[in-house]
N, C-alpha and C positions, 0 to 999 in steps of 0.2 A: 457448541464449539468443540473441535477436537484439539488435544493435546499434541505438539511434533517437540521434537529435540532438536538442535542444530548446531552447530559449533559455527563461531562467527569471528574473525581477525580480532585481535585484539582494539586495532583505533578503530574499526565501528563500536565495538563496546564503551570506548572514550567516547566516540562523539555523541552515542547514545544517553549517556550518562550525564554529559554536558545540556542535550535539550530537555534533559529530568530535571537537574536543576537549577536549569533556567525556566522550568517550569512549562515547559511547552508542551508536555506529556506527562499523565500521571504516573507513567511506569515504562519500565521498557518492554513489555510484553504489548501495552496502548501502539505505542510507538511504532514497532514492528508491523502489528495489523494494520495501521494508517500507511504505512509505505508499501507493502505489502499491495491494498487496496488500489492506495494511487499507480502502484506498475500496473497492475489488472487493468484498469482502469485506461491509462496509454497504451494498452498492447492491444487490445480491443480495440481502440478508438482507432489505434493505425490501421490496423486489419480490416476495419470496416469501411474508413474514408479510400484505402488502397484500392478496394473491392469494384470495378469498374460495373460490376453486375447490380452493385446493389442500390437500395431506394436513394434519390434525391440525401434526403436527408435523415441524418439514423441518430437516434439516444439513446446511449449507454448507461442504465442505471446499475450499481452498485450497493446490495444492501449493509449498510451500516449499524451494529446495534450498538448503543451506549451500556458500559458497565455500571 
C-alpha cells in the first residue's frame, strides 16, 4: 500500500469518527479504503454497463486486502 495525505472537511471527519465509534470500521484510514473502493467500484460499473461496445455481461472485481 502506498501512503497519500489529504485534507478532508471537517463533518467528513465527524461523520467518520461517528462510524468508528459505532463500530463500523476499525479506523479511519479502514474507512476511507472501503469508500474509496466502493466509488472505484460504481465508476467502473457505470462505464462499463454505459459502454454500448462491450460484452453482454461484464464483472468488476476489486481487490480487497484485510489488515
Amino acid at each position: 500500500m502506498k501512503l497519500i495525505t489529504l485534507y478532508i472537511p471537517e463533518p467528513y471527519l465527524k461523520a467518520l469518527d461517528r462510524l468508528i465509534n459505532e463500530r463500523y470500521y476499525p479506523n479511519r484510514a479502514e474507512a476511507i479504503r472501503v469508500a474509496i473502493r466502493d466509488l472505484l467500484s460504481m465508476e467502473v460499473w457505470e462505464r462499463i454497463s454505459g459502454d454500448q461496445t462491450s460484452q453482454q455481461s461484464s464483472t468488476v472485481y476489486v481487490e480487497q486486502k484485510s489488515s
